[in-house]
C-alpha positions in Angstrom: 0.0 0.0 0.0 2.9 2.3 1.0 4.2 2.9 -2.7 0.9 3.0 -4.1 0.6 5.7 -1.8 3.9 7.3 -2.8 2.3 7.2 -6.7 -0.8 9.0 -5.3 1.4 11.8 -3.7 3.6 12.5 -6.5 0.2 13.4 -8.6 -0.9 15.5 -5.9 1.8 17.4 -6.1 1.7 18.1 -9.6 -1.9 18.6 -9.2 -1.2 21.6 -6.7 1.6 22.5 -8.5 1.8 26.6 -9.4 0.9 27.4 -13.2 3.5 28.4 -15.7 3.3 32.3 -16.4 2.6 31.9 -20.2 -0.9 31.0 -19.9 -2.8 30.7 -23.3 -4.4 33.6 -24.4 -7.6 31.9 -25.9 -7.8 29.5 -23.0 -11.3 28.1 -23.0 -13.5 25.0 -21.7 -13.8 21.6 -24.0 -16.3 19.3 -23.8 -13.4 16.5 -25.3 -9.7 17.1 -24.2 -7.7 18.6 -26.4 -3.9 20.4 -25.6 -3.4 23.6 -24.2 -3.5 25.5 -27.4 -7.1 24.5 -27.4 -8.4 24.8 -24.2 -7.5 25.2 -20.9 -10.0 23.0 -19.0 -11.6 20.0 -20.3 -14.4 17.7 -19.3 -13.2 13.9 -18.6 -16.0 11.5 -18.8 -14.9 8.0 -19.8 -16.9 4.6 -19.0 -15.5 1.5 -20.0 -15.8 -2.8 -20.0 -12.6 -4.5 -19.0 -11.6 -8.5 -17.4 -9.7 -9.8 -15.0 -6.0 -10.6 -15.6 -5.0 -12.0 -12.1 -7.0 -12.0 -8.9 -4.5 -12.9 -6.3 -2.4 -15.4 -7.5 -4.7 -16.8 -9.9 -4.1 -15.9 -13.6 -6.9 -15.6 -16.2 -7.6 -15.7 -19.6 -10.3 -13.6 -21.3 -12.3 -16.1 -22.1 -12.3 -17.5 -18.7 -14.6 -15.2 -17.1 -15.7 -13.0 -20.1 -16.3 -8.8 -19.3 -17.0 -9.1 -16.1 -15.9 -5.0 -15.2 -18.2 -2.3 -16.0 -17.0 1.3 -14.8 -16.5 5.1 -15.1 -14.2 7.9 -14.4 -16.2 11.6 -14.2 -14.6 14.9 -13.5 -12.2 17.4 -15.7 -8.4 18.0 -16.5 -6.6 21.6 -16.9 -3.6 21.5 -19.2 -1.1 23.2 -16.8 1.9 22.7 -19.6 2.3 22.5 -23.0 2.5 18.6 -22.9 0.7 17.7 -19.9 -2.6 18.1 -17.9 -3.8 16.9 -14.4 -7.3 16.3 -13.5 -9.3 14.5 -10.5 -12.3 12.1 -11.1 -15.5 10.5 -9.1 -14.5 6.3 -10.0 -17.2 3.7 -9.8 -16.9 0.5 -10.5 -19.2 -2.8 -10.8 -17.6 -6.4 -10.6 -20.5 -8.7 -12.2 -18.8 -12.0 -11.4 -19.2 -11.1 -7.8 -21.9 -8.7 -7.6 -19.8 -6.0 -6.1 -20.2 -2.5 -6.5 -17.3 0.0 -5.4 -16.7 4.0 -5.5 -13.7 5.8 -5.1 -11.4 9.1 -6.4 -8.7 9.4 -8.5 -5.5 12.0 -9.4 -4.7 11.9 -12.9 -1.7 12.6 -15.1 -2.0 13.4 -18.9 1.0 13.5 -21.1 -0.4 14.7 -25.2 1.8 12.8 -27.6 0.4 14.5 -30.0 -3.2 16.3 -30.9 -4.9 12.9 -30.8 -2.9 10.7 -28.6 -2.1 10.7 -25.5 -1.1 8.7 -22.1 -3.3 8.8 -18.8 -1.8 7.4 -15.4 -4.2 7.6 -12.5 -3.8 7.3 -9.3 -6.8 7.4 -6.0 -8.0 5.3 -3.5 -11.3 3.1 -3.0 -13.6 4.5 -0.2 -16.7 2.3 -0.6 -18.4 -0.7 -1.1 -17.2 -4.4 -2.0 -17.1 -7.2 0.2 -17.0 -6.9 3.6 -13.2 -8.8 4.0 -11.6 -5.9 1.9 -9.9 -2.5 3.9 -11.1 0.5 2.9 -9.3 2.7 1.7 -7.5 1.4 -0.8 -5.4 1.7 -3.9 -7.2 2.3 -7.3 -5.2 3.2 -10.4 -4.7 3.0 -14.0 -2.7 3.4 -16.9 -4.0 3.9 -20.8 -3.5 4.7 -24.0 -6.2 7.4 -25.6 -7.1 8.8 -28.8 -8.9 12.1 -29.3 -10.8 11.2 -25.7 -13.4 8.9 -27.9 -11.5 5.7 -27.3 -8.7 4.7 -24.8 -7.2 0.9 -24.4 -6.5 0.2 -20.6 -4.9 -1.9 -17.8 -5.7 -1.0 -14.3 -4.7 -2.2 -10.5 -7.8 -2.3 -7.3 -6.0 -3.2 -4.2 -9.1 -5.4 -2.9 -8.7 -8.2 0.2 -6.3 -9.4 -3.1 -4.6 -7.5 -5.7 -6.7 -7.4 -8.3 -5.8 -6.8 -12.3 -8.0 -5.9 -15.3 -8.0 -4.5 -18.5 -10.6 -3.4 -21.3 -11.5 -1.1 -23.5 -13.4 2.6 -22.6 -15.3 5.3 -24.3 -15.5 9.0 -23.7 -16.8 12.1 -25.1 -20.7 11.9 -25.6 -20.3 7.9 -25.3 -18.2 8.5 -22.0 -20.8 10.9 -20.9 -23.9 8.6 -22.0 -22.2 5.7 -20.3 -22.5 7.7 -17.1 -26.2 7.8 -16.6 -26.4 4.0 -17.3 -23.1 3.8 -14.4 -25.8 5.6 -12.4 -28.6 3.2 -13.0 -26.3 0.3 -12.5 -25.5 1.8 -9.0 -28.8 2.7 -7.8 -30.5 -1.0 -8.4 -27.0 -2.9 -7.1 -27.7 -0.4 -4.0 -31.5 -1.2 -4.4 -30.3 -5.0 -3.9 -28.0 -4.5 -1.0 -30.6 -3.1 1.0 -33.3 -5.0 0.1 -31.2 -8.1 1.2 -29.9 -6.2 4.4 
């Protein structure tokens, strides 16, 4: 947990990090990301389908348990440099093998490799939910490959009672964002459930 931990302060710190002087004149708000020539602040709303790798010290094949990983990052990004942007985001996520539903924050780190691509490493913590053996709080984070903020490829880490790896594929933009209300149905039955069998 401790270098996860380590990982999660290093983003804070660019997070809170001063702005450069030479802000962009025409900095504006985007509903998609974009690099600082475009706009300073930009929405981030990606959901995305994904399946277990490992799960302790069990190894998986795709195949084995199918997409079982529904979730969603929401919140925005500022590009603070030329290259790179930080950002903080709400993260739910839904295991379906195991009915478990979890919430938690992230800090994330953008680096533009170009006008289209770019690389996202996030970092947070899970607050809520999931099984009753796993210690909350505990580490969340991810690393991806995105184009243009409609399509990203993933892998990503949840420190549960087990270390637990997945990866998938995720959407954003208007998909992203469209992805959210269903995120929100998802969590309001699976809640719905819990209490009913509480």
């Amino acid at each position: 947990m401790k270098r996860w931990s380590v990982l999660t302060g290093l983003l804070l710190v660019l997070f809170c990090s001063r702005i450069s002087a030479d802000e962009p004149t025409q900095a504006r708000f985007c509903f998609r990301g974009k690099p600082r020539e475009s706009c300073r602040l930009f929405l981030l709303a990606e959901t995305g389908i994904g399946t277990n790798i490992t799960r302790g010290s069990e190894t998986y094949f795709p195949t084995d348990h199918g997409l079982n990983f529904v979730f969603g990052d929401y919140g925005v990004m500022m590009n603070r440099w030329d290259h790179y942007a930080v950002g903080a985001t709400a993260y739910l996520t839904f295991e379906t093998q195991y009915d478990e539903l979890r919430a938690g924050c992230k800090l994330w780190l953008r680096r533009w490799l170009s006008h289209g691509f770019s690389v996202n490493l996030a970092s947070g913590l899970l607050l809520w939910g999931g099984s009753y053996d796993e210690k909350k709080p505990s580490f969340a984070g991810h690393l991806d490959v995105n184009y243009r903020d409609w399509v990203a490829l993933y892998v990503a880490v949840d420190q549960l009672e087990e270390t637990n790896v997945h990866t998938g594929i995720k959407v954003g933009s208007y998909p992203g964002l469209a992805g959210a209300g269903v995120a929100g149905v998802i969590a309001v039955v699976v809640s719905l459930m819990i209490m009913a069998a509480g």
